[in-house]
N, C-alpha and C positions, 0 to 999 in steps of 0.2 A: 504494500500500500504506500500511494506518495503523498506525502503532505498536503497537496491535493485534493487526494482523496477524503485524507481527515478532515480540512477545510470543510469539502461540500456540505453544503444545508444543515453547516453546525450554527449551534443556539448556544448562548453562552448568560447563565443566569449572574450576576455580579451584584457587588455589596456583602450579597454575596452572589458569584457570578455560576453558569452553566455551558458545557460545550460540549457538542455531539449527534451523529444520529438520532434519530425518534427513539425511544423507550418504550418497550410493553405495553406500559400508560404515559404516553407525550404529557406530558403539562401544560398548561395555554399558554403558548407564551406571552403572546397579545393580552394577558389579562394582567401583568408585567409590565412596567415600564421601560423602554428603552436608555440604560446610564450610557446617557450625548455626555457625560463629565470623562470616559473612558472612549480614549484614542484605540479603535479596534480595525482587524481584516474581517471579523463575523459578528454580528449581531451578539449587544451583551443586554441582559435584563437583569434591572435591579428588584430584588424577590421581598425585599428588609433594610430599612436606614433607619438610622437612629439610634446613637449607641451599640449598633448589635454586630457580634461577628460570629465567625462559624469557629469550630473548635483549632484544626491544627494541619497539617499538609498530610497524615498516616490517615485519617478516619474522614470517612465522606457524613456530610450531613443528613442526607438525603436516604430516606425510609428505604426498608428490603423491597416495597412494590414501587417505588420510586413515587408516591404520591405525597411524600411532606418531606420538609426542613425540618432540622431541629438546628437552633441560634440559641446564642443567650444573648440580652439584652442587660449592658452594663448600668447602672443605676448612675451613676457618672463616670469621664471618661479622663480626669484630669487630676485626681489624688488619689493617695495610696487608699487602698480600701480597708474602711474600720471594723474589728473585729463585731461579727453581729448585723453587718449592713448587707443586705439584703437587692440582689439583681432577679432579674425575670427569665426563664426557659418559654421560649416560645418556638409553635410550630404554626408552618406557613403551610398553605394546601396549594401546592404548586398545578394545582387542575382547576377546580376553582378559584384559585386568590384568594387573598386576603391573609389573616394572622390572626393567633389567639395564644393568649398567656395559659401556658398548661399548670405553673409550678413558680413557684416562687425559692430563693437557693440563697444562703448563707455564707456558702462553701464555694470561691470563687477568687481568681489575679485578674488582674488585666489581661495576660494576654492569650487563657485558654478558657475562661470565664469560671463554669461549674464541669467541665471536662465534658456536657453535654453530648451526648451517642447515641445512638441507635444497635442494640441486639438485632437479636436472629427473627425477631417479625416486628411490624408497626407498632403491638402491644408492647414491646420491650423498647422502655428508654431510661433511660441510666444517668444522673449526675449526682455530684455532687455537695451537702448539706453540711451544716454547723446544728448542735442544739447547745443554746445560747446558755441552758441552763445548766449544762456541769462543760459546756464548751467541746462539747465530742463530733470529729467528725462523722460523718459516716455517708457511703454510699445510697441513693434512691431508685429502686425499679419501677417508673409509670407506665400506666396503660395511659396516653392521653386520650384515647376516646371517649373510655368510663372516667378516668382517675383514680381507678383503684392504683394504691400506694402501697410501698412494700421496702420497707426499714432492712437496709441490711447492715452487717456486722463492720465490713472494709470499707473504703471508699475505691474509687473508679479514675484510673490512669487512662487504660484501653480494656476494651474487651475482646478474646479470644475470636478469633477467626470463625468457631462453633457456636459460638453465643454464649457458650455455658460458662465462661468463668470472667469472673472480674481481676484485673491486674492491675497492681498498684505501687507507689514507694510512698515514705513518710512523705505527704504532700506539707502537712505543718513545717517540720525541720527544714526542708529542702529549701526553703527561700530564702535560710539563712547563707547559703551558699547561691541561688541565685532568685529572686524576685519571679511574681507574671505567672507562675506556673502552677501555682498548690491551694494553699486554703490558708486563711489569715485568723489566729488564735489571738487575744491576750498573749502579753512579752510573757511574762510569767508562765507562760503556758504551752509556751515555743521549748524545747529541751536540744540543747545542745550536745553533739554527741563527739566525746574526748575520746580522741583514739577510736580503732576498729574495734566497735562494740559487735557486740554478739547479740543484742535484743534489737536492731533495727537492721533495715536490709529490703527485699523482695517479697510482697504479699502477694497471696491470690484467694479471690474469695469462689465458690463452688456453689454457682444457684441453685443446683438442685438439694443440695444439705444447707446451702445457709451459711455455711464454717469458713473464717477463715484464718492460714497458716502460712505463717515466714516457711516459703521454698530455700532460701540463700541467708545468709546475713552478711553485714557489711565486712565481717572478721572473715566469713566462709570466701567471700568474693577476695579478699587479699590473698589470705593463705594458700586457696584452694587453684587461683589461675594459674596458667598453661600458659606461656611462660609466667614463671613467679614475679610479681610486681615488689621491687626493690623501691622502696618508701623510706628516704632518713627520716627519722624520728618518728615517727610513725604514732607511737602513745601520747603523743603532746600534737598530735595534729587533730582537724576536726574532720569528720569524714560524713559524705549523706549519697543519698544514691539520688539520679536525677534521670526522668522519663523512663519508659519502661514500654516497650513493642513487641508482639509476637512476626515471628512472618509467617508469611501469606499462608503454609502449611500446618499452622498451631504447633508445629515441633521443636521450635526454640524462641529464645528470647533475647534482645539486646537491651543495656542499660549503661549509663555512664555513671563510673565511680569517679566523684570529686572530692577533691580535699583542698586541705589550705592548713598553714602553719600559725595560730594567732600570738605566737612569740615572738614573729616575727615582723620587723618595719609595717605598719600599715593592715596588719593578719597575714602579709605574703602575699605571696603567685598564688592564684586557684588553678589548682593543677586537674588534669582528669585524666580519665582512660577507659576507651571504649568495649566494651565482654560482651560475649555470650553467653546462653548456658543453655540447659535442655531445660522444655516446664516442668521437673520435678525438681530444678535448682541443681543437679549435676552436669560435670563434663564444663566446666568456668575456662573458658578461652578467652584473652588476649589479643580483640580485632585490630585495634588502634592503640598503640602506645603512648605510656606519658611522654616518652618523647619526640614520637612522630607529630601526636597534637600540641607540642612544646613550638613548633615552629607556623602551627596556623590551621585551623579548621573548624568545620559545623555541619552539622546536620546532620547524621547517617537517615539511612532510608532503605529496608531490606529491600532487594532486588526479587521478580516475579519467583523467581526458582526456590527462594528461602534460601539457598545456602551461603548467599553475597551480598553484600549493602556496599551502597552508592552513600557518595558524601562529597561535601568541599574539603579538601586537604591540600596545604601546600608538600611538595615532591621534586620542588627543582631547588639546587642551590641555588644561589647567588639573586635570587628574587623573593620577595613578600606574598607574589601573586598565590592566587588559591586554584588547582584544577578540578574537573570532575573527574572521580576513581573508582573505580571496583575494587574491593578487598573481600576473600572468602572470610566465612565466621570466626577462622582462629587465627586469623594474619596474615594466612599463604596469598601470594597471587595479588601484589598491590598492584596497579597500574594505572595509568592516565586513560581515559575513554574522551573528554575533552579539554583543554587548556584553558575554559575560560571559568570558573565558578562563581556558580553566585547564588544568595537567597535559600530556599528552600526543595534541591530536587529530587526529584520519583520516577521511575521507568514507567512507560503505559504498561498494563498487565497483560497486553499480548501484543502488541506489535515496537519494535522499534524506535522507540521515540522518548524523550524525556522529556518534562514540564520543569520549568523552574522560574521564580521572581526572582528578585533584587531585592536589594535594604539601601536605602536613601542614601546612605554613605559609602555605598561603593561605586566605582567607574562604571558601571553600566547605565545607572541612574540618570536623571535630566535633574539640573537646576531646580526648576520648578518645582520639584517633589514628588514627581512622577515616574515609577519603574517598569521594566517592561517583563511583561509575561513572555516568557523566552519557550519556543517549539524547538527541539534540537533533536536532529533526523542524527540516529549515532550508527549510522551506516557509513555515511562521505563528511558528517562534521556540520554540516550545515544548519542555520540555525535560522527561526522567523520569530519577530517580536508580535505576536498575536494580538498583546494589547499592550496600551501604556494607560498606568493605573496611577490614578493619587494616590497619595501613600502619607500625605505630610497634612494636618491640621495647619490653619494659620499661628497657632502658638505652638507648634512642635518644636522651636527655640526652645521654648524657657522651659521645656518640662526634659523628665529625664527619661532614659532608654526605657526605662520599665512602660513608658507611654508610646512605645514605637507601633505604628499600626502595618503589623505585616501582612503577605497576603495570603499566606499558604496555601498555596494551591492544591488541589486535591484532587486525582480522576475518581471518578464517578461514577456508579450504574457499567462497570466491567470495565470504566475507560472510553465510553459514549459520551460523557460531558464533563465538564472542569469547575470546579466552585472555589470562589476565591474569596476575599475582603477586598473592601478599596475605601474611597470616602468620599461621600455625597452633602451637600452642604455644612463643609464641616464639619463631619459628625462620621461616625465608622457607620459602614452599611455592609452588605452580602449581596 
C-alpha cells in the first residue's frame, strides 16, 4: 500500500483528531466540525474542545465497536492540580454527536488526565479515582450506558490486550520523579521510596477475582535484570517505576526504572533504564541502558510483532540529534530505521508506516507553535506532514513543561484512523 493509498477518503477526527477508511460503524463525520485551526492533506474533525484530551499515543480512545470516545475533560488547564479537585470523563457518540459527562474523577495530571480506557466491550471503561476520605487511590470499571460502577482494588496504567487485567505502577510516588502522569495525594501522603525497596514496583489487578498483586518490585527489577544494572549508591538513591505497557501479544511488559541521587547538587541526574519482563514479573531484560538513555531519548513504543519497541534515541556520536530505532526486548539488534526523531512514535499494526508528532521545542516544529503530524513510509524513508497542529496556548510562556499540550497520536480501529490533541480557541480539544 502507498501513502496514497492510506490518504484516500481518510477522515481525521482532531482535538481530538481521526484518520482512515470507513469503520464497521463510520461515525458522521459531518455531525463534527471541520478544525480550519489545523493545516491538513485530509479532512480533520474536531469530536471535543474545551479542556479535554485523549489519554496517550499506546491506547486509542475510541470504543471496541468504534461508536464512542472516551476524553477526560480537565477542570482547568493552567495549575498544578489540588489534591481532591475533581475533572470530568466524558464520552462522545461519534455517530450521532454530541457528548455527555459519564463520571466524575479525582484521580488525575495534566497530561494523561484519569488514565481514561476502554476494555474488551463498550460496557468496560476504566479510570482512574481518589477517595478524599482516607485519600486512596483506586481504579473505576463503568458501564456508561447504565452507570453501573465497580470499585476496584488497583488503579489503571493500561489494560491488557485481553481486557482482563488492569496494569499499573505507584501513580502517587511517580510524580515525584516526574509530574503529568499519576494521581495527586496530600504531601504527606506522597511516600518516598529510599533505595530499591521491595514493597513498590509493578501491579496488576485481575477482573475477574478483583485481586491485586506486585508481579516485580522495584528491588526484583534491579537485582533480577539481564544484564545486571550497576547503580552507585544505590541505598541512598530514590527509585519509582514510570509507565507501564503490554505489547500487542499480552506476553510481556515494558517499564522504565528511574532514579535520582537526593544527596546530590540539586537531587542529581534523573537517570533511567528501559526493561522488560514477562506478565508474571519474570525473565527482567535490559532494553535501553542507563547509558544509552544517558546521551538522549523518549518514548518506547512496542513494535506490531511484540518482540521490539521503536523509540527516539540518540546512536550517532558526535551529535545531540535523536533517530528512530528498533531495539528487540533485551537489547539485541539496536539500529536506526530513521534519522530524524521526534514527538511521540508507533508502527501502523499492519502495514508499513509510522505516525509520529513533535514537541514545540524541537526542529521540526514552526515558530508559531505548530507541529507537524509526520506519515513516515519506512520502506524508502520518506516522510509527509499530514497535518500541522497547534500545540502552544497563548500563555504556554509562562507556564511550565508539566502544561505542554502534546498530541499523541494514536492509530485507531486496526490502524483505519489517527486520534490526536491539538488546540482550539485556546483551550486543549480532540
Amino acid at each position: 500500500m502507498t501513502r496514497r493509498d492510506l490518504l484516500r477518503g481518510a477522515g481525521v477526527f482532531a482535538g481530538t483528531a481521526v484518520l482512515g477508511r470507513a469503520a464497521a460503524r463510520p461515525p458522521a463525520l459531518t455531525r463534527f466540525p471541520l478544525a480550519t485551526e489545523v493545516e491538513s492533506l485530509v479532512p480533520v474533525h474536531r469530536i471535543a474542545a474545551g479542556r479535554v484530551i485523549h489519554r496517550f499515543f499506546d491506547t486509542s480512545p475510541i470504543s471496541p465497536s468504534g461508536r464512542y470516545a472516551a476524553l477526560f475533560r480537565l477542570p482547568q488547564e493552567t495549575r498544578t492540580p489540588r489534591p481532591g479537585e475533581a475533572g470530568e470523563v466524558v464520552v462522545v457518540d461519534l455517530e450521532r454527536g454530541g457528548e455527555r459527562t459519564v463520571a466524575s474523577s479525582r484521580g488525575w495530571e495534566v497530561q494523561m488526565g484519569a488514565n481514561v480506557q476502554w476494555g474488551r466491550t463498550d460496557a468496560d471503561l476504566f479510570f482512574n479515582d481518589v477517595d478524599p476520605a482516607d485519600w486512596t487511590p483506586f481504579a473505576v470499571r463503568l458501564d456508561p450506558r447504565t452507570g453501573d460502577r465497580q470499585r476496584l482494588g488497583g488503579t489503571v496504567f493500561t489494560v491488557s490486550p485481553d481486557g482482563a487485567l488492569l496494569t499499573s505502577y505507584n501513580l502517587v510516588a511517580s510524580r515525584l520523579i516526574q509530574v503529568g502522569y499519576g494521581v495527586v495525594l496530600p504531601e504527606e501522603r506522597t511516600r518516598r521510596n529510599r533505595g530499591p525497596v521491595a514493597d513498590d514496583g509493578i501491579f496488576v489487578t485481575d477482573l475477574a477475582s478483583g485481586r491485586t498483586r506486585m508481579i516485580a518490585s522495584i528491588r526484583d527489577l534491579w537485582l533480577q535484570a539481564v544484564p545486571r544494572l550497576e547503580i552507585p549508591h544505590a541505598e541512598r538513591c530514590e527509585f519509582y517505576c514510570f509507565q507501564v505497557r503490554w505489547n500487542p501479544q499480552g506476553t510481556r511488559l515494558m517499564t522504565f526504572l528511574r532514579w535520582h541521587d537526593p544527596t546530590e547538587p540539586k537531587g542529581g541526574p534523573r537517570r533511567l533504564t528501559l526493561l522488560t519482563l514477562r506478565g508474571d514479573g519474570s525473565d527482567i531484560r535490559v532494553a535501553v541502558s542507563p547509558a544509552q538513555y544517558a546521551r538522549g531519548g523518549h518514548h518506547p513504543m512496542w513494535t506490531p510483532e511484540g518482540d521490539e519497541l521503536t523509540l527516539n534515541l540518540n546512536v550517532r556520536d558526535g551529535t545531540r540529534a535523536l533517530d528512530l530505532v528498533r531495539v528487540r526486548h533485551d537489547g539485541a539488534g539496536l539500529r536506526s530505521i530513521h534519522p530524524v526523531g521526534s514527538g511521540h512514535p508507533s508502527m501502523h499494526p499492519r502495514l508499513p508506516f509510522l505516525i509520529t508528532d513533535a514537541y514545540t521545542h524541537e526542529p521540526l516544529a514552526r515558530p508559531d507553535g505548530r507541529v507537524p503530524l509526520r506519515l513516515i513510509d519506512l520502506r524508502d524513508g520518506s516522510e509527509t506532514a499530514l497535518a500541522w497542529v497547534p500545540a502552544r496556548r497563548r500563555d504556554s510562556a509562562s507556564l511550565s513543561t508539566e502544561f505542554r499540550i502534546d498530541q499523541h497520536p494514536v492509530w485507531a480501529e486496526g490502524g483505519r484512523r489517527i486520534v490526536f490533541n491539538g488546540v482550539h480557541d485556546d483551550s486543549r480539544a480532540v
